[in-house]
C-alpha positions in Angstrom: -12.6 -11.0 -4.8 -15.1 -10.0 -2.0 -12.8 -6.9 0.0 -10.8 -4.2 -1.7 -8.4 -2.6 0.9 -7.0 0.8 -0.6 -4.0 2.6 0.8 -4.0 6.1 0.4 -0.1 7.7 1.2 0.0 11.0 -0.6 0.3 13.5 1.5 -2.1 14.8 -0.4 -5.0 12.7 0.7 -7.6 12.2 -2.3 -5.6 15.2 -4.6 -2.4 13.4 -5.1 -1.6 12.0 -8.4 -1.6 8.2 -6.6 -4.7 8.9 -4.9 -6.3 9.5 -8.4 -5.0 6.9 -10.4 -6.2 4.6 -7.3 -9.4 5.7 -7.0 -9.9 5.0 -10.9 -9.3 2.0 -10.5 -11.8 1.6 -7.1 -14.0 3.1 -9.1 -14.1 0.3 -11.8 -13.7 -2.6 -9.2 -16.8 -1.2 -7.0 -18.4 -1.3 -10.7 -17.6 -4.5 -11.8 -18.1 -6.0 -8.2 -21.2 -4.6 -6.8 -21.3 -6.5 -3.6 -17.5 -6.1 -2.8 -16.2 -4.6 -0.3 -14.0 -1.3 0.0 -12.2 0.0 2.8 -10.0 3.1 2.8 -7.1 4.1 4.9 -6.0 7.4 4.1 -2.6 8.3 5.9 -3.0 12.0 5.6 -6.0 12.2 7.4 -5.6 9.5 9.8 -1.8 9.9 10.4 -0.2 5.9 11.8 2.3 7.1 14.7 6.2 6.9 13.8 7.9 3.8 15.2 9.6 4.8 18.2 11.6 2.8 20.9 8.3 2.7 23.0 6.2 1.7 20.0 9.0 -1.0 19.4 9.1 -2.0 23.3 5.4 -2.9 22.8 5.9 -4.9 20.1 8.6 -7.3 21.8 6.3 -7.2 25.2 4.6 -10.7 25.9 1.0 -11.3 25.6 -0.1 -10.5 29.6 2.9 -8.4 30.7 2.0 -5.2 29.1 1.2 -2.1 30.4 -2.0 -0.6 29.2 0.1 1.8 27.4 2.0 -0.8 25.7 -1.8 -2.8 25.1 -3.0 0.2 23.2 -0.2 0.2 20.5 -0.7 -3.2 20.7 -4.9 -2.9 19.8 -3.8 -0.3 17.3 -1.4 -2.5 15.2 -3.6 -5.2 15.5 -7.0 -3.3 14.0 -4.4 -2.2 11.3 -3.1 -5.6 10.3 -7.1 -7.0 10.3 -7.5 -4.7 7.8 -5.0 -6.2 5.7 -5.4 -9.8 6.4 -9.2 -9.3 5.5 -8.7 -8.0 2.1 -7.9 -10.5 -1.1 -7.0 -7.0 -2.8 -4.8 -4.0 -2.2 -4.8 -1.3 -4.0 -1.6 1.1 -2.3 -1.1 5.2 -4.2 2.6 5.6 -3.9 4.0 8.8 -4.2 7.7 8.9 -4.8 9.1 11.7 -2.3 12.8 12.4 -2.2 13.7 9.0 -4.4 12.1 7.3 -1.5 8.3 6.2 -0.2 6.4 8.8 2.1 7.2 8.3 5.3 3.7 7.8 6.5 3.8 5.0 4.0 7.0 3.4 6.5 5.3 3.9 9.5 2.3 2.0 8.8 3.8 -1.1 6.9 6.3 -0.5 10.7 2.8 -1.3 12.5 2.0 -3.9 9.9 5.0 -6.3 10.1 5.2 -8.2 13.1 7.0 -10.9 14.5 4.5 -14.0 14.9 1.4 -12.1 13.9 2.6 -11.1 9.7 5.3 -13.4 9.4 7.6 -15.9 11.5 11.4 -16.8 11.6 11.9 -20.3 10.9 15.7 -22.1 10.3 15.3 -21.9 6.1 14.6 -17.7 6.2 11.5 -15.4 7.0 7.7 -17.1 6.0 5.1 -14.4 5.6 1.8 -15.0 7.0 -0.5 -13.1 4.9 -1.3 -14.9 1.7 -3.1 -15.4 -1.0 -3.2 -11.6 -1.8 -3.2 -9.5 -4.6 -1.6 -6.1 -4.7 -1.5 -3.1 -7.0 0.8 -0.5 -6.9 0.1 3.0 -8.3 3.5 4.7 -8.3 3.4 8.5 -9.4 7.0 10.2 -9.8 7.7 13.8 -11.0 10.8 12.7 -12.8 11.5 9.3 -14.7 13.0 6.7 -12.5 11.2 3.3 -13.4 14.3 0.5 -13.9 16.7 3.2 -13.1 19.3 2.8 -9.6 17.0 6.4 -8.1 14.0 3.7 -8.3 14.3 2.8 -4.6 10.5 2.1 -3.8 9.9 -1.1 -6.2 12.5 -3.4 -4.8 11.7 -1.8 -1.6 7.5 -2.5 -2.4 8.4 -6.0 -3.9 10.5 -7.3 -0.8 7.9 -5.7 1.7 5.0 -7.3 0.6 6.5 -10.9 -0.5 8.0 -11.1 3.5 4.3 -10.8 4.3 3.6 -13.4 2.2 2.1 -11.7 -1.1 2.4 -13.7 -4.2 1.1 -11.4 -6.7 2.4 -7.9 -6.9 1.9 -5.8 -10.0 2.7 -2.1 -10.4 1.4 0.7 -12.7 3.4 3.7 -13.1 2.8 7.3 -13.8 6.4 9.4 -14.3 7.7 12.6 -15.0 4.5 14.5 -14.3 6.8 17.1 -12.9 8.4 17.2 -16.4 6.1 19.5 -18.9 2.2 19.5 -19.1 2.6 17.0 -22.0 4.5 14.3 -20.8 2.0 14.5 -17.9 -1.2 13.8 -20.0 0.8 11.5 -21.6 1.7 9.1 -18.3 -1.8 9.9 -16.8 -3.1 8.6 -20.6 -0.8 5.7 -20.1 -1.5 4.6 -16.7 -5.7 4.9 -17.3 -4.8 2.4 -20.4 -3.1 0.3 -17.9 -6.5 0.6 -15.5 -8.4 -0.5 -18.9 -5.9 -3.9 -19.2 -6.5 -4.6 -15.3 -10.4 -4.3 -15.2 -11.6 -4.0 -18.7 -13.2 -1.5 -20.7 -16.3 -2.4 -19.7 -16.0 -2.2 -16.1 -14.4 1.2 -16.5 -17.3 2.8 -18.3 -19.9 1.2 -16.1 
């Protein structure tokens, strides 16, 4: 793997819980690929615009009949999705916030999927356009909600990224950090073992 794209979506930039268990993890990838790639998008500081019905207008607009208004949301989405489509790996900090993902988190996968440009209709069902990918998902939760019916952002992360055409999908979780000062050392403990298992040891300590 030659480019690491990591997603940042705490609202808490590089102090939320995600962001650390992420950057571990970059951490021992830059390590153990020294002429890789990283780039960051961090949704608290660069905020991706709510979808609106002007934002959605430019999305439907054909190629040569858009305003220069409608070209910019256009360029935007566009410089997002290059991002994306340029990485073999991405590495997404996912903060549960009322049961559900941060909304930041909605707007950009909102500029992400696109008609003809992430994925296309065709008569057997939806064929995503961005394959051969690898994601990891670091989930942090305050209470415990893994393979519970409050879980609502793995099914929602799962059918997201396969519609774009992701085949491998693997999640590491880090819950009830909001629970006691115990069973948080014990889930951030957890989750670094589950770093260890994804990189090795060795790359880790480099």
């Amino acid at each position: 793997m030659n480019t690491l794209l990591q997603i940042k979506s705490s609202i808490f930039s590089d102090g939320g819980q995600s962001s650390r268990l992420a950057d571990r993890f970059v951490a021992a990838w830059r390590a153990a690929n020294p002429d890789g790639n990283v780039i960051v998008r961090d949704l608290a500081r660069e905020p991706v615009p709510h979808l609106d019905a002007a934002r959605f207008g430019a999305f439907l607009a054909k190629d040569g009949e858009r305003s220069a208004e409608q070209q910019a949301v256009i360029d935007y989405s566009d410089a997002l999705i290059e991002e994306v489509r340029n990485a073999d790996l991405i590495v997404l900090g996912l903060p549960m916030y009322n049961f559900g993902v941060p909304s930041s988190l909605k707007a950009y996968f909102d500029h992400i999927a696109r008609a003809g440009v992430t994925f296309r209709y065709t008569a057997s069902g939806p064929v995503g356009l961005l394959t051969g990918k690898q994601a990891i998902v670091f989930a942090t939760r305050g209470g415990l909600h893994a393979g519970k019916a409050s879980d609502s952002q793995t099914g929602f992360i799962q059918t997201l990224f396969a519609f774009l055409g992701f085949d491998d999908v693997q999640f590491v979780y880090a819950e009830g950090l909001a629970i006691s000062d115990e069973q948080r050392t014990n889930a951030l403990g957890q989750a670094h073992v589950a770093i260890d298992d994804l990189l090795g040891a060795e790359a880790l300590a480099a």
